[in-house]
N, C-alpha and C positions, 0 to 999 in steps of 0.2 A: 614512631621510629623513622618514616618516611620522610618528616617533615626535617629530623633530624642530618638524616641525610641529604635532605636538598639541600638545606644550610652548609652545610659542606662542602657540596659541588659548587652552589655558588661563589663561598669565599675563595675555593679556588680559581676558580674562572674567574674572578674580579682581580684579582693577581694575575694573573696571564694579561689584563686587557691593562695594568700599572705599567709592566713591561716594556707590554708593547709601544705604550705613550714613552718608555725610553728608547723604543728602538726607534720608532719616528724623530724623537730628537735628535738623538746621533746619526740619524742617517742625514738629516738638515745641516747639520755641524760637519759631515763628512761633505756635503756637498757644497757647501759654505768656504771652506778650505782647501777643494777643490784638488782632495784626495781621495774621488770615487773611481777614479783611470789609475790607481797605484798598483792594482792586483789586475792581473791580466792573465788570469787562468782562475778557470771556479772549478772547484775540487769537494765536491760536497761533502766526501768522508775525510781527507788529506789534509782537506785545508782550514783543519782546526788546528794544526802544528805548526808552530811561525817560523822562520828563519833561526836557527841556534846557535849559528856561528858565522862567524865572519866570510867566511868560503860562503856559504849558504844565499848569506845577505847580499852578495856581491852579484851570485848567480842568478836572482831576483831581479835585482835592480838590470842586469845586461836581460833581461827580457823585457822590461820595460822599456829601455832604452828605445827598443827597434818601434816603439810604437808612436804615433803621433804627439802626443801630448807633453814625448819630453823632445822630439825634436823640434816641435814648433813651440813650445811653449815653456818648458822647465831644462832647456840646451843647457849642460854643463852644472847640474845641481849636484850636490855635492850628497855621499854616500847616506848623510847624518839626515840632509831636509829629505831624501826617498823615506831614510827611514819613519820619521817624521808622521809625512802621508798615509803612508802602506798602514800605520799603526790603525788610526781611525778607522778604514777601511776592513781592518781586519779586526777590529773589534764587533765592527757592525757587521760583517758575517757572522762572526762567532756567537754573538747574541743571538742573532735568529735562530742559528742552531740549539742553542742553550735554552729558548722559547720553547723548540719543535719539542727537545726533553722534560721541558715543566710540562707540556701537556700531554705527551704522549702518555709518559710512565703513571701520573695520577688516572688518566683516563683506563690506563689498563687494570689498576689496581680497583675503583669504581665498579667499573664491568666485571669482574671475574667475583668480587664479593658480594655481585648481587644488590648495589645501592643504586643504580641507574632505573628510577621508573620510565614506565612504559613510554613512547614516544620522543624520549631523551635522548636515546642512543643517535640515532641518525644525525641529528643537531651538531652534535658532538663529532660524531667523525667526519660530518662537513667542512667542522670547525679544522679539523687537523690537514684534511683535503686543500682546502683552499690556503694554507697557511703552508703547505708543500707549496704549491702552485704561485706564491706569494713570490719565492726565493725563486724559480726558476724565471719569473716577471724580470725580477730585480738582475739577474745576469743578462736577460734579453736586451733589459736595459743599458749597462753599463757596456754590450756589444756593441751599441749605435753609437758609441762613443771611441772606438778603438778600431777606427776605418780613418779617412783622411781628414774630419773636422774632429777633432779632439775636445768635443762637447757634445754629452749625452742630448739623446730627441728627447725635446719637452714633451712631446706627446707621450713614451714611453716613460717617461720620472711622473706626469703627472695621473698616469694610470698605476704603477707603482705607488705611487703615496695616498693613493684613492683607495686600491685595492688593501692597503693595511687601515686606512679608516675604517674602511666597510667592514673588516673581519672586527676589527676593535669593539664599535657597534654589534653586531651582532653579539659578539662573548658577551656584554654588558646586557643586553638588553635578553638572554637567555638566563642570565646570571639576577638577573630583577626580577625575571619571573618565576622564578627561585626561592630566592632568599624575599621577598614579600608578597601575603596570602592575598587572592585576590577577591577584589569586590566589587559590587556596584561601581561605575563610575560617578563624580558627583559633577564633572565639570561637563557643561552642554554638548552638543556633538560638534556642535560651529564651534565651538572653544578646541573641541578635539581635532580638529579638521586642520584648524589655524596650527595648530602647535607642529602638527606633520609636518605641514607644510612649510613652517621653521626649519626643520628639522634638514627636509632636502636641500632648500636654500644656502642654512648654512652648511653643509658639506657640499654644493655645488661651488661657494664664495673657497671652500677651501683646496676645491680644483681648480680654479683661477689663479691663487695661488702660487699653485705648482707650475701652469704657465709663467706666469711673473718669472720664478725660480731658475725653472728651465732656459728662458731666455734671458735671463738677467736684465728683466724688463723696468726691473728696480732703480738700479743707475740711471735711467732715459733719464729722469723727471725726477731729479730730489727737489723739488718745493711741494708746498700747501698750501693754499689750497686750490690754486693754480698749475696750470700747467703748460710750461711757454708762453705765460703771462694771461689763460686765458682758458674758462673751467673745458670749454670744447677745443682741445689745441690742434693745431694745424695737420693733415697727414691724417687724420679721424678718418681708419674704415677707406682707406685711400689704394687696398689691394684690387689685382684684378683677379680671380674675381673677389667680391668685395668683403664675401662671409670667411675669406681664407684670413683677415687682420687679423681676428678674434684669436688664433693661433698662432697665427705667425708676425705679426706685425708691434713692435715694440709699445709705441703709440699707443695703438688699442689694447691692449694688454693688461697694460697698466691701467689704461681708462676705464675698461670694463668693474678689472678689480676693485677699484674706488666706489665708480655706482653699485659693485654690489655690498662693497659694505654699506655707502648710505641707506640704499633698500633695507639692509637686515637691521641698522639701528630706527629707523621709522619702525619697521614690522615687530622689531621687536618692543619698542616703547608703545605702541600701539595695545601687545596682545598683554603685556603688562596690567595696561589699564585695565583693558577688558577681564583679565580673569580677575585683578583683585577685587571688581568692582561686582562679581558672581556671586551669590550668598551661596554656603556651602563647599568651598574647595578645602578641600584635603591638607593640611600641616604640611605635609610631603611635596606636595605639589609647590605650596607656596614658598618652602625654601629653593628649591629645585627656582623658583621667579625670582628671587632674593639673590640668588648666585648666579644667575644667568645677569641679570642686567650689572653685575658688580662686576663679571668677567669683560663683558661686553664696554664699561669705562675702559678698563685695564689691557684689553685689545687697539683699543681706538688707540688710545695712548700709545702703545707699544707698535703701532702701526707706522703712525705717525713720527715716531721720533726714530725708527728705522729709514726710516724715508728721507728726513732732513740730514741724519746724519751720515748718509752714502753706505747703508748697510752693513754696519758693522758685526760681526761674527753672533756676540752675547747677544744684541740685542733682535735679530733677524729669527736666531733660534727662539728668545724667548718667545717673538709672533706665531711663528710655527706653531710651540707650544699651547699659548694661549686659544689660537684657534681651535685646537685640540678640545683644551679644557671647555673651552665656549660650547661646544657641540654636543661636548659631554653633559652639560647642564642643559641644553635643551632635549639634549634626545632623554632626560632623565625626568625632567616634566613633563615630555611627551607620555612616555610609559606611565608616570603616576598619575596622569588627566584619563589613559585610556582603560587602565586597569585597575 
Protein backbone atom coordinates (compact mmCIF):
# COMPACT_ATOMS: atom_id res chain seq x y z
CA UNK A 1 0.00 0.00 0.00
CA UNK A 2 3.04 2.30 0.68
CA UNK A 3 4.53 1.74 -2.56
CA UNK A 4 1.12 2.76 -3.72
CA UNK A 5 1.33 5.75 -2.16
CA UNK A 6 4.57 6.97 -3.09
CA UNK A 7 3.44 6.74 -6.60
CA UNK A 8 1.07 9.13 -5.85
CA UNK A 9 3.01 11.72 -4.10
CA UNK A 10 5.35 11.36 -6.79
CA UNK A 11 3.05 12.08 -9.87
CA UNK A 12 2.10 14.83 -7.89
CA UNK A 13 5.38 16.44 -7.33
CA UNK A 14 6.32 15.79 -10.88
CA UNK A 15 3.27 18.07 -11.74
CA UNK A 16 4.26 20.80 -9.48
CA UNK A 17 8.11 20.65 -10.96
CA UNK A 18 5.77 20.74 -15.21
CA UNK A 19 4.60 24.08 -13.71
CA UNK A 20 7.07 25.26 -12.44
CA UNK A 21 9.06 24.92 -15.97
CA UNK A 22 5.88 27.23 -17.04
CA UNK A 23 6.46 29.59 -14.51
CA UNK A 24 10.28 29.87 -15.57
CA UNK A 25 9.11 30.40 -19.03
CA UNK A 26 6.69 33.08 -18.50
CA UNK A 27 8.67 34.66 -16.23
CA UNK A 28 11.50 34.83 -19.39
CA UNK A 29 8.71 36.01 -21.58
CA UNK A 30 7.73 38.59 -19.03
CA UNK A 31 11.23 39.72 -18.82
CA UNK A 32 11.79 39.47 -22.46
CA UNK A 33 8.88 42.16 -23.16
CA UNK A 34 10.04 43.98 -20.45
CA UNK A 35 6.79 43.89 -18.47
CA UNK A 36 8.35 42.94 -15.02
CA UNK A 37 8.38 47.05 -13.72
CA UNK A 38 4.35 46.99 -14.66
CA UNK A 39 3.09 45.97 -11.19
CA UNK A 40 4.55 48.21 -8.71
CA UNK A 41 2.99 47.04 -5.50
CA UNK A 42 3.14 43.11 -4.31
CA UNK A 43 -0.04 42.38 -2.50
CA UNK A 44 0.32 38.59 -1.82
CA UNK A 45 -3.39 37.97 -0.78
CA UNK A 46 -5.04 41.16 -3.09
CA UNK A 47 -3.07 40.79 -5.85
CA UNK A 48 -4.74 38.02 -7.39
CA UNK A 49 -7.79 40.41 -8.39
CA UNK A 50 -6.74 42.43 -11.65
CA UNK A 51 -8.03 45.76 -12.44
CA UNK A 52 -12.08 45.29 -13.43
CA UNK A 53 -12.78 48.38 -14.76
CA UNK A 54 -11.77 51.13 -16.42
CA UNK A 55 -11.53 53.51 -13.17
CA UNK A 56 -9.59 50.70 -11.65
CA UNK A 57 -7.10 50.27 -14.71
CA UNK A 58 -6.41 54.03 -14.95
CA UNK A 59 -5.67 54.00 -11.04
CA UNK A 60 -2.91 51.34 -11.76
CA UNK A 61 -1.40 52.77 -14.55
CA UNK A 62 -1.15 56.58 -12.48
CA UNK A 63 0.99 54.66 -10.02
CA UNK A 64 3.19 53.33 -12.46
CA UNK A 65 3.32 56.38 -14.02
CA UNK A 66 5.29 58.05 -11.00
CA UNK A 67 7.90 55.40 -11.42
CA UNK A 68 10.95 55.21 -13.50
CA UNK A 69 10.63 52.97 -16.23
CA UNK A 70 7.65 54.98 -17.68
CA UNK A 71 9.18 58.19 -17.35
CA UNK A 72 12.41 57.25 -18.88
CA UNK A 73 11.50 54.70 -20.95
CA UNK A 74 7.64 54.02 -21.76
CA UNK A 75 6.83 58.45 -21.53
CA UNK A 76 3.42 58.67 -23.07
CA UNK A 77 2.36 54.85 -23.67
CA UNK A 78 -0.93 54.64 -24.15
CA UNK A 79 -3.67 53.02 -21.49
CA UNK A 80 -3.96 49.74 -23.90
CA UNK A 81 0.29 48.83 -24.25
CA UNK A 82 0.33 49.39 -19.76
CA UNK A 83 -2.32 47.04 -20.20
CA UNK A 84 -0.58 44.90 -22.35
CA UNK A 85 2.52 44.64 -19.94
CA UNK A 86 0.77 44.49 -16.35
CA UNK A 87 -0.97 41.38 -18.07
CA UNK A 88 2.33 39.08 -18.28
CA UNK A 89 3.28 40.29 -15.09
CA UNK A 90 0.26 39.48 -13.46
CA UNK A 91 -0.12 36.19 -14.82
CA UNK A 92 3.26 35.29 -13.65
CA UNK A 93 2.36 36.37 -10.07
CA UNK A 94 -0.74 34.53 -10.30
CA UNK A 95 0.87 31.44 -11.30
CA UNK A 96 3.15 31.21 -8.52
CA UNK A 97 0.22 31.64 -6.31
CA UNK A 98 -1.78 28.92 -8.09
CA UNK A 99 1.71 26.66 -7.63
CA UNK A 100 1.84 27.56 -3.75
CA UNK A 101 -2.08 25.98 -3.97
CA UNK A 102 -1.16 22.75 -6.02
CA UNK A 103 1.20 22.03 -3.34
CA UNK A 104 -0.03 23.13 -0.30
CA UNK A 105 -3.64 21.63 -0.35
CA UNK A 106 -2.39 17.99 -1.91
CA UNK A 107 0.33 18.17 0.75
CA UNK A 108 -2.21 18.71 3.53
CA UNK A 109 -4.50 16.05 2.20
CA UNK A 110 -1.15 13.40 2.14
CA UNK A 111 -0.27 14.30 5.73
CA UNK A 112 -3.55 14.21 7.60
CA UNK A 113 -4.48 10.58 5.58
CA UNK A 114 -1.49 9.25 6.82
CA UNK A 115 0.33 8.47 3.25
CA UNK A 116 3.46 10.46 3.88
CA UNK A 117 6.16 7.77 5.00
CA UNK A 118 8.63 8.29 7.51
CA UNK A 119 11.32 11.04 6.66
CA UNK A 120 9.11 12.57 3.88
CA UNK A 121 7.48 15.09 5.59
CA UNK A 122 10.32 17.55 6.25
CA UNK A 123 11.20 17.29 2.32
CA UNK A 124 7.99 18.39 1.63
CA UNK A 125 7.59 21.35 3.82
CA UNK A 126 10.96 22.48 2.57
CA UNK A 127 9.68 22.19 -0.58
CA UNK A 128 6.67 24.71 0.29
CA UNK A 129 9.31 26.96 2.61
CA UNK A 130 11.43 27.67 0.02
CA UNK A 131 8.87 28.11 -2.78
CA UNK A 132 7.25 31.03 -0.13
CA UNK A 133 10.77 32.45 0.06
CA UNK A 134 10.97 32.11 -3.92
CA UNK A 135 8.12 34.82 -4.28
CA UNK A 136 9.38 37.15 -1.75
CA UNK A 137 13.10 36.81 -3.80
CA UNK A 138 11.09 37.59 -6.81
CA UNK A 139 9.64 41.21 -5.32
CA UNK A 140 13.19 41.87 -3.67
CA UNK A 141 13.77 41.67 -7.12
CA UNK A 142 11.64 43.56 -9.17
CA UNK A 143 12.39 46.42 -6.12
CA UNK A 144 15.97 46.99 -7.58
CA UNK A 145 14.17 47.84 -10.54
CA UNK A 146 11.85 50.74 -9.42
CA UNK A 147 14.60 53.15 -7.88
CA UNK A 148 16.23 55.43 -10.52
CA UNK A 149 17.74 52.81 -13.24
CA UNK A 150 14.65 51.20 -14.42
CA UNK A 151 16.24 47.82 -14.88
CA UNK A 152 16.14 44.94 -12.39
CA UNK A 153 19.92 43.91 -10.69
CA UNK A 154 21.21 41.00 -12.67
CA UNK A 155 22.46 39.75 -9.61
CA UNK A 156 19.00 39.67 -8.06
CA UNK A 157 17.04 37.95 -11.59
CA UNK A 158 19.86 35.63 -11.65
CA UNK A 159 19.50 34.34 -7.92
CA UNK A 160 15.70 34.46 -8.78
CA UNK A 161 15.91 32.09 -11.68
CA UNK A 162 18.42 29.91 -9.88
CA UNK A 163 16.40 29.74 -6.83
CA UNK A 164 13.26 28.32 -8.98
CA UNK A 165 15.84 25.88 -10.67
CA UNK A 166 17.14 24.57 -7.49
CA UNK A 167 13.40 24.06 -6.09
CA UNK A 168 12.39 22.45 -9.64
CA UNK A 169 15.27 19.97 -8.96
CA UNK A 170 14.69 19.11 -5.89
CA UNK A 171 10.72 18.26 -6.37
CA UNK A 172 12.01 16.10 -9.26
CA UNK A 173 14.70 14.52 -7.85
CA UNK A 174 12.45 13.62 -4.39
CA UNK A 175 9.77 12.67 -6.83
CA UNK A 176 12.37 9.81 -8.64
CA UNK A 177 13.00 8.62 -5.48
CA UNK A 178 9.66 7.83 -5.40
CA UNK A 179 8.12 6.71 -8.08
CA UNK A 180 11.29 4.27 -8.85
CA UNK A 181 12.49 1.35 -6.40
CA UNK A 182 15.89 1.51 -5.65
CA UNK A 183 18.91 -0.49 -6.46
CA UNK A 184 22.26 -1.43 -6.86
CA UNK A 185 23.93 1.17 -8.95
CA UNK A 186 25.42 -0.46 -12.20
CA UNK A 187 27.27 2.53 -13.52
CA UNK A 188 31.08 3.09 -11.82
CA UNK A 189 31.53 5.66 -9.14
CA UNK A 190 33.72 7.80 -11.76
CA UNK A 191 30.73 7.52 -14.09
CA UNK A 192 28.75 8.68 -11.02
CA UNK A 193 30.98 11.54 -9.99
CA UNK A 194 31.06 12.70 -13.82
CA UNK A 195 27.47 12.80 -14.21
CA UNK A 196 27.21 15.25 -10.85
CA UNK A 197 29.36 17.08 -11.80
CA UNK A 198 27.32 17.73 -15.24
CA UNK A 199 24.74 18.25 -13.29
CA UNK A 200 26.28 21.53 -11.28
CA UNK A 201 27.95 22.73 -14.41
CA UNK A 202 24.97 22.79 -16.31
CA UNK A 203 22.85 24.66 -13.78
CA UNK A 204 26.00 26.96 -13.13
CA UNK A 205 25.87 27.55 -17.46
CA UNK A 206 22.24 28.39 -16.63
CA UNK A 207 23.25 31.29 -14.09
CA UNK A 208 25.35 32.68 -16.59
CA UNK A 209 22.52 32.86 -18.33
CA UNK A 210 20.61 34.86 -16.31
CA UNK A 211 23.56 37.44 -16.18
CA UNK A 212 23.42 37.42 -20.07
CA UNK A 213 19.52 38.32 -19.41
CA UNK A 214 19.85 40.62 -16.72
CA UNK A 215 22.38 42.67 -18.66
CA UNK A 216 21.19 42.18 -21.85
CA UNK A 217 24.48 40.97 -22.67
CA UNK A 218 22.86 39.23 -25.61
CA UNK A 219 22.69 42.24 -28.00
CA UNK A 220 26.71 43.13 -27.37
CA UNK A 221 27.78 40.38 -29.94
CA UNK A 222 25.21 38.98 -32.34
CA UNK A 223 27.63 37.00 -34.51
CA UNK A 224 29.31 33.35 -34.38
CA UNK A 225 31.40 32.34 -33.83
CA UNK A 226 33.41 35.40 -33.36
CA UNK A 227 33.11 38.08 -31.44
CA UNK A 228 34.36 41.68 -32.76
CA UNK A 229 35.87 39.69 -35.31
CA UNK A 230 37.84 37.63 -32.87
CA UNK A 231 37.05 34.41 -30.45
CA UNK A 232 39.06 36.67 -27.50
CA UNK A 233 37.49 40.20 -28.32
CA UNK A 234 38.81 43.17 -27.18
CA UNK A 235 37.70 44.72 -23.43
CA UNK A 236 38.06 40.60 -22.13
CA UNK A 237 38.14 40.97 -18.17
CA UNK A 238 39.04 44.72 -18.70
CA UNK A 239 37.24 45.81 -15.10
CA UNK A 240 38.96 47.11 -12.14
CA UNK A 241 38.91 45.06 -10.27
CA UNK A 242 39.11 42.37 -12.79
CA UNK A 243 36.75 39.46 -11.26
CA UNK A 244 33.92 42.28 -11.10
CA UNK A 245 33.47 41.72 -15.57
CA UNK A 246 32.31 38.26 -14.85
CA UNK A 247 29.22 40.26 -13.54
CA UNK A 248 29.26 43.29 -14.66
CA UNK A 249 30.94 43.68 -17.78
CA UNK A 250 29.04 43.06 -21.15
CA UNK A 251 31.92 41.62 -22.98
CA UNK A 252 32.53 38.98 -20.44
CA UNK A 253 29.30 37.98 -19.92
CA UNK A 254 28.71 37.04 -22.94
CA UNK A 255 32.14 35.49 -23.30
CA UNK A 256 31.88 33.48 -20.30
CA UNK A 257 28.58 32.14 -21.34
CA UNK A 258 29.82 30.76 -24.61
CA UNK A 259 32.94 28.93 -23.03
CA UNK A 260 30.60 27.59 -20.78
CA UNK A 261 28.54 26.13 -23.14
CA UNK A 262 31.56 24.73 -25.22
CA UNK A 263 32.75 23.12 -21.92
CA UNK A 264 29.39 21.33 -21.32
CA UNK A 265 29.11 20.08 -25.18
CA UNK A 266 32.85 18.45 -24.80
CA UNK A 267 31.89 17.29 -21.19
CA UNK A 268 28.96 16.21 -22.23
CA UNK A 269 30.04 14.14 -25.58
CA UNK A 270 32.78 12.96 -23.59
CA UNK A 271 30.60 11.34 -20.54
CA UNK A 272 28.31 10.00 -23.49
CA UNK A 273 31.20 7.94 -24.68
CA UNK A 274 32.16 6.74 -21.58
CA UNK A 275 28.94 5.45 -20.17
CA UNK A 276 27.72 3.78 -23.29
CA UNK A 277 30.97 2.35 -23.80
CA UNK A 278 30.17 0.68 -19.63
CA UNK A 279 28.81 -3.00 -19.83
CA UNK A 280 25.81 -2.95 -17.65
CA UNK A 281 24.08 0.57 -17.61
CA UNK A 282 20.60 0.70 -16.82
CA UNK A 283 17.75 1.15 -19.85
CA UNK A 284 16.82 4.23 -17.82
CA UNK A 285 20.02 5.76 -17.64
CA UNK A 286 20.72 5.35 -21.26
CA UNK A 287 17.64 7.08 -22.26
CA UNK A 288 18.03 9.80 -19.82
CA UNK A 289 21.97 9.74 -22.42
CA UNK A 290 19.78 9.55 -25.55
CA UNK A 291 17.67 12.76 -24.51
CA UNK A 292 20.37 14.64 -23.02
CA UNK A 293 22.71 14.76 -26.03
CA UNK A 294 19.37 15.30 -28.41
CA UNK A 295 18.43 18.38 -26.00
CA UNK A 296 21.92 19.46 -26.09
CA UNK A 297 21.77 19.76 -30.46
CA UNK A 298 18.50 21.46 -29.89
CA UNK A 299 20.09 23.94 -27.24
CA UNK A 300 23.18 24.67 -29.41
CA UNK A 301 20.94 25.39 -32.16
CA UNK A 302 18.47 27.54 -30.37
CA UNK A 303 21.34 29.38 -28.73
CA UNK A 304 22.80 30.28 -31.68
CA UNK A 305 20.14 31.38 -33.72
CA UNK A 306 18.99 33.69 -30.75
CA UNK A 307 22.11 35.14 -31.04
CA UNK A 308 22.20 36.01 -34.78
CA UNK A 309 18.96 37.06 -34.75
CA UNK A 310 19.03 40.01 -32.06
CA UNK A 311 17.04 37.99 -29.48
CA UNK A 312 13.97 37.76 -30.64
CA UNK A 313 10.99 36.95 -27.86
CA UNK A 314 9.96 32.96 -29.17
CA UNK A 315 13.07 32.14 -29.69
CA UNK A 316 15.24 33.49 -26.41
CA UNK A 317 12.20 31.88 -24.36
CA UNK A 318 12.56 28.74 -26.22
CA UNK A 319 16.77 28.81 -24.87
CA UNK A 320 15.50 29.41 -21.54
CA UNK A 321 13.46 26.59 -21.99
CA UNK A 322 15.65 24.26 -23.51
CA UNK A 323 18.15 24.95 -20.82
CA UNK A 324 15.59 23.83 -18.45
CA UNK A 325 14.89 20.69 -20.29
CA UNK A 326 18.77 19.95 -20.75
CA UNK A 327 19.33 19.98 -17.00
CA UNK A 328 16.40 18.01 -16.57
CA UNK A 329 17.91 15.22 -18.57
CA UNK A 330 20.92 15.29 -17.04
CA UNK A 331 20.03 15.61 -13.50
CA UNK A 332 17.74 12.53 -14.54
CA UNK A 333 20.83 10.38 -15.48
CA UNK A 334 22.32 11.55 -12.69
CA UNK A 335 19.59 10.01 -10.28
CA UNK A 336 19.43 6.74 -12.33
CA UNK A 337 23.57 6.18 -12.51
CA UNK A 338 23.28 6.91 -8.51
CA UNK A 339 20.31 4.95 -7.69
Amino acid sequence: MQARYDRQIATWLIICAAIIVTMILLGGVTRLTRSGLSMVEWKPLMGIIPPLSEEAWLEVFEKYKQFPEYQKINKGMSLFQFQEIFMFEYLHRVLGRLIGLLFLVPFLFFYFTGRIKAGLTPKLAGMFVLGGLQGLLGWYMVKSGLVDNPRVSQYRLTAHLGTAVFIYAYILWVAWGLRYPSRTPTASQGLQRYASTLTVLVFLMILSGGLVAGTHAGHAYPTFPLMAGSFFPPGLYATDPMWLAAFEDLTTIQFNHRIFAYLIIVLISVFAVKAFSQVGIQDDAKRGLKLMLTLLVIQVSLGISTLLLHVPVPLAAAHQGGAVLLFTAVLYTTHRMRH
